[in-house]
Wavefront OBJ file of the C-alpha trace (Angstrom):
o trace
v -31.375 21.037 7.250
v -27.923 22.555 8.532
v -26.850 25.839 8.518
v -23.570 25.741 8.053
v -21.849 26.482 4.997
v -20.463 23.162 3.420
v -23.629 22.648 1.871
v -24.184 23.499 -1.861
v -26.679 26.166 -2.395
v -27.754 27.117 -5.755
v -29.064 30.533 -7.022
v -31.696 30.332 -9.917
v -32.054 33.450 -11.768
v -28.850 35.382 -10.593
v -30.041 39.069 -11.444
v -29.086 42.050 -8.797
v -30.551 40.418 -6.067
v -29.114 36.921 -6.553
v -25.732 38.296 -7.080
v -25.534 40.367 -4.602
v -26.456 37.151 -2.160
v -23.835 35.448 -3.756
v -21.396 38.065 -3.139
v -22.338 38.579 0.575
v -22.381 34.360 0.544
v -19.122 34.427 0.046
v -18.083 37.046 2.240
v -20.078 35.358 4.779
v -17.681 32.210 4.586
v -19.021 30.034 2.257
v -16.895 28.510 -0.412
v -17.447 29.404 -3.808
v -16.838 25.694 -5.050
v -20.057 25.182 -2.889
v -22.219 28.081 -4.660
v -23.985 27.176 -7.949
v -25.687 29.806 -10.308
v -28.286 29.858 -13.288
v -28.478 32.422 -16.100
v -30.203 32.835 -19.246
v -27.928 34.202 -20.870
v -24.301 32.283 -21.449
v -22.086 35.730 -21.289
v -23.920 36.521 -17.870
v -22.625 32.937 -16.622
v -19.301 33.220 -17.486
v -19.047 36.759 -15.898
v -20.493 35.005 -12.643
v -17.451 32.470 -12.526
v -14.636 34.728 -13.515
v -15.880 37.409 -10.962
v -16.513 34.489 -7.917
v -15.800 31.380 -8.914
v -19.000 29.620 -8.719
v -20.493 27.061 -11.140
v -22.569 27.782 -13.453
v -24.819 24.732 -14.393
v -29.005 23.814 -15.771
v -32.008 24.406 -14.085
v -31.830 20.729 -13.697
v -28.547 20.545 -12.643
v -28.950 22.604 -9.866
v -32.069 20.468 -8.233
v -30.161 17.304 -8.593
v -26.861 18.757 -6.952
v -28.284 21.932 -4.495
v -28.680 21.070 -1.010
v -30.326 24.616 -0.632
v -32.053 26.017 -3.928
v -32.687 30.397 -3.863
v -35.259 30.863 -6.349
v -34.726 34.596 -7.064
v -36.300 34.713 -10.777
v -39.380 37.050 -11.606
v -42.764 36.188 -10.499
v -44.046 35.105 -13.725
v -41.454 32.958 -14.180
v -42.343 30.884 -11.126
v -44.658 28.252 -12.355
v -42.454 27.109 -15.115
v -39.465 27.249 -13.516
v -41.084 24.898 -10.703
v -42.221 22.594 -13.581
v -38.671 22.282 -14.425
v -36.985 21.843 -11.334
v -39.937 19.204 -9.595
v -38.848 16.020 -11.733
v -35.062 15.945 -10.255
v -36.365 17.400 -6.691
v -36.732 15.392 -3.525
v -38.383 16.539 -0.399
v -34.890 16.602 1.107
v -34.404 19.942 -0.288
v -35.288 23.147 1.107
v -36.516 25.643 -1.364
v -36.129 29.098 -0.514
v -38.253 31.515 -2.681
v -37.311 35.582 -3.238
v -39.885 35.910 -5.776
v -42.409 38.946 -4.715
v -45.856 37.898 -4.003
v -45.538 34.216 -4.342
v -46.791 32.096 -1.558
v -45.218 28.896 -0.487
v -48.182 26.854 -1.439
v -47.970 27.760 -4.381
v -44.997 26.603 -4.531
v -45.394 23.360 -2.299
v -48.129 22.273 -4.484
v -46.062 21.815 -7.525
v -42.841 20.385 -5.693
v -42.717 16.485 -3.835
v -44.820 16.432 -0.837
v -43.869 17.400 1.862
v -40.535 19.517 0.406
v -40.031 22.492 3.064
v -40.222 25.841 1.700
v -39.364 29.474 2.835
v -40.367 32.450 1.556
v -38.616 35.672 1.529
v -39.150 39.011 0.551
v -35.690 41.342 0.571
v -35.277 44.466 -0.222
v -32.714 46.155 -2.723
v -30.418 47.748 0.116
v -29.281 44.129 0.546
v -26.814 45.593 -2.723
v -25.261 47.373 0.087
v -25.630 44.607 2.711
v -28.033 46.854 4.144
v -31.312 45.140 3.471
v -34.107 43.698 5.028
v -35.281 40.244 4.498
v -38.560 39.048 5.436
v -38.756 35.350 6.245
v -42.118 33.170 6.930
v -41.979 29.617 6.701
v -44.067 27.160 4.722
v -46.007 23.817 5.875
v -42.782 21.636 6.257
v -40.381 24.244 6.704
v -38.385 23.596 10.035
v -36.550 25.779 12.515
v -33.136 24.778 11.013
v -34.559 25.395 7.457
v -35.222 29.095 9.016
v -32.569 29.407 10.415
v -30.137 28.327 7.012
v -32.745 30.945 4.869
v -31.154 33.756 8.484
v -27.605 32.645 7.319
v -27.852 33.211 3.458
v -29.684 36.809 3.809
v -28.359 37.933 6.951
v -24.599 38.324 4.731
v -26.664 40.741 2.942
v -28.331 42.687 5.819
v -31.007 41.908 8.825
v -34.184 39.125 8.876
v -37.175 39.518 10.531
v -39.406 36.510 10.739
v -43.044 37.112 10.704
v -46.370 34.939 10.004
v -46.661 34.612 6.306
v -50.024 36.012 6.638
v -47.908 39.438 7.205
v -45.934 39.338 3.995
v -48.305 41.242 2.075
v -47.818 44.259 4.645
v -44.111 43.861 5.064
v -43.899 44.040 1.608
v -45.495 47.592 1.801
v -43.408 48.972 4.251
v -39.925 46.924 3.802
v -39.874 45.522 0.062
v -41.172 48.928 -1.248
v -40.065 51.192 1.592
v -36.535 52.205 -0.145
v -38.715 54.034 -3.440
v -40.690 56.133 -0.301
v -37.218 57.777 1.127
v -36.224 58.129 -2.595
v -39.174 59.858 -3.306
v -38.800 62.284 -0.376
v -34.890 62.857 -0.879
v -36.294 63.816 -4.490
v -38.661 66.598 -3.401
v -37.016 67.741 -0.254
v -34.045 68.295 -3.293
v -36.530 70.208 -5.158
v -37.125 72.185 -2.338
v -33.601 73.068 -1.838
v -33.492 74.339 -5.084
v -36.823 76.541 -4.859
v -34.641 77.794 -1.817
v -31.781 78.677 -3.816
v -29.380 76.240 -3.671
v -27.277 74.371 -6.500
v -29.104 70.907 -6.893
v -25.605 68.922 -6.187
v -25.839 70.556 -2.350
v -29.345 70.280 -1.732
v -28.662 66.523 -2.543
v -25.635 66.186 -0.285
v -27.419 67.914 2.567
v -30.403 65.743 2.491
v -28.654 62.711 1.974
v -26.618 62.964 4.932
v -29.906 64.438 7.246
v -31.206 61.252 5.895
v -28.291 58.877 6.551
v -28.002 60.524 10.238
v -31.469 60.146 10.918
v -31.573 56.575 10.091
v -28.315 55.883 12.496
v -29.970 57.474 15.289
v -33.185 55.705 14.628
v -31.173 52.151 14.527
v -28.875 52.877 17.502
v -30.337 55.444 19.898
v -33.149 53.609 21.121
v -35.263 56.388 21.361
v -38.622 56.408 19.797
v -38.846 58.727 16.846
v -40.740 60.713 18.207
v -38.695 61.345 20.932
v -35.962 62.077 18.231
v -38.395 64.577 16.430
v -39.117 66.598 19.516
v -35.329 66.709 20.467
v -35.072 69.214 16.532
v -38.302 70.698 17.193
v -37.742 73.875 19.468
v -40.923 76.473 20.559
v -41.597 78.588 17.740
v -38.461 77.589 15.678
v -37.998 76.355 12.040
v -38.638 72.705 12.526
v -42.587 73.031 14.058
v -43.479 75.719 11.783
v -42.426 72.759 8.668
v -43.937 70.618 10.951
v -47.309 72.404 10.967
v -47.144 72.250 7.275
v -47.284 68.667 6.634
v -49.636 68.171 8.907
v -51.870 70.455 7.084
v -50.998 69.220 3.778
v -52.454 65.200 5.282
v -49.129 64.039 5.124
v -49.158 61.697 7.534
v -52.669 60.182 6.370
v -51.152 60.473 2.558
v -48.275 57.645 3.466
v -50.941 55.441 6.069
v -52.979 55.392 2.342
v -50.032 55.002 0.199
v -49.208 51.830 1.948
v -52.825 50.073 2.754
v -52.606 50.583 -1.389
v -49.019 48.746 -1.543
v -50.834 46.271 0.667
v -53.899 45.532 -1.608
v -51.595 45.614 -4.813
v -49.352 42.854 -3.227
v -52.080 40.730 -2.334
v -53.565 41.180 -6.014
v -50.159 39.903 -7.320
v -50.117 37.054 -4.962
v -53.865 35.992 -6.085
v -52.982 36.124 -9.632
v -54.018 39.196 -10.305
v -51.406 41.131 -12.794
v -53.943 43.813 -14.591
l 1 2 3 4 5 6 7 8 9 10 11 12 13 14 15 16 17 18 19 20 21 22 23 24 25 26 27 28 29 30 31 32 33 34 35 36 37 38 39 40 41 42 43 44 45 46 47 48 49 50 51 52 53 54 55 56 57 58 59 60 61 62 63 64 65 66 67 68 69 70 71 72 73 74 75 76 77 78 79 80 81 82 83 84 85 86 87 88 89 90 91 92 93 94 95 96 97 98 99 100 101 102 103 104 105 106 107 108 109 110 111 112 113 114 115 116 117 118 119 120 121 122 123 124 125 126 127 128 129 130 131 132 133 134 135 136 137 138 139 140 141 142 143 144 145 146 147 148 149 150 151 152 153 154 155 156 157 158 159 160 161 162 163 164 165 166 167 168 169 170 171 172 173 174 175 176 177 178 179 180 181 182 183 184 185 186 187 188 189 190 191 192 193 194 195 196 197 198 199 200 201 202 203 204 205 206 207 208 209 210 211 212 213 214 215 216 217 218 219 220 221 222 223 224 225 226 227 228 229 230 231 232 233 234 235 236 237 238 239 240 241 242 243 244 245 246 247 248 249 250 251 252 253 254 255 256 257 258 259 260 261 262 263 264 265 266 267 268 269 270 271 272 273 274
């Protein structure tokens, strides 16, 4: 399997997540003639080809023409959406799945033997090419098939490969990681307002202490801690804040909050939807 971008790649359930990989797709080089979509819905298709120009066509369509199919549809949509795809399939195809919690044997058991599969888990920055995609390769998967999944999401943002094995944690820290910075923009806004400022400020402040602090994280090199001490002065604001959280467990709050993203992903990948 190639990685260049001649070859037709198909996106089954185009939602947020699949168009925004189509958009960055295209941005990335590929040709739009190339890049096939499915919908449900016949008014969603037609918006897909006026706004990009790709092709909407069947379930069935797409596994008999794709080179490269993206299967971005929900979770629970998975098994039957396998059942209709594995009659026109052959193991020449690499299947890339973006569906949360779903392992690739799962997957490879319902597909021709020996069909190589990658999973992926992105996050929802990647509608800002910003995300992160986490990529683990099945039983047949090869190093080119990797490397073609790198191509598609790294128009949308950075990959990190890791053991599949680790997608259950990565999935606590990068799928859901966006709703924890949410969550704190939301009460450190709060905050501002307890302090006495309009809400539209507070949220401007924070959001830019946010967007700075992620920068310097990404390009300083410096270890965050490093990058704490350099705000925190002796008997100043920051340490006295500081002192607070640490009193409050904050720390051991978010090490919890995320061993319980953990187990929940691993329930969904078992089965498990109660």
């Amino acid at each position: 399997m190639s990685s260049n971008t001649s070859q037709k790649v198909a996106v089954l359930g185009t939602g947020k997540i699949g168009e925004a990989l189509l958009s960055g797709m295209i941005r990335g080089g590929w040709a739009p003639a190339d890049l096939l979509v499915t919908t449900r819905r016949q008014e969603r298709a037609d918006e897909l080809r006026t706004r990009y120009g790709v092709t909407p066509v069947s379930n069935a369509d797409a596994a008999k023409q794709a080179d490269t199919l993206i299967l971005a549809c929900k979770p629970q949509d998975m098994a039957s959406l396998l059942d209709e795809l594995a009659p026109h399939l052959t193991a020449d195809r690499l299947v890339i799945s973006a569906a949360a919690g779903i392992t690739t044997s799962f997957i490879e058991e319902r597909l021709t033997e020996r069909t190589p599969v990658v999973r992926v888990m992105p996050n929802t920055p990647v509608l800002v090419d910003e995300g992160m995609s986490v990529i683990s390769a099945g039983s047949h998967a090869t190093a080119d098939a990797l490397a073609h999944a790198e191509a598609i999401f790294g128009a949308v943002g950075k990959t990190l490969r890791v053991p599949e094995a680790q997608q259950d944690a990565c999935t606590a820290l990068s799928g859901s990681g966006p709703a924890y910075f949410y969550f704190l923009v939301e009460a450190m806004t709060d905050a501002g307002i307890l302090l006495g400022l309009p809400r539209d400020k507070a949220h401007d402040l924070i959001v830019q202490a946010a967007v700075g602090a992620s920068v310097m994280l990404r390009d300083s090199g410096e270890h965050p801690v490093k990058l704490r001490e350099n705000v925190t002065s002796p008997a100043g604001t920051t340490i006295n804040a500081i002192r607070e959280l640490e009193n409050h467990g904050v720390r051991a709050a978010l090490i919890a909050a995320l061993e319980a993203a953990r187990d929940r992903s691993r329930e969904l990948a078992s089965g498990n939807n109660n």
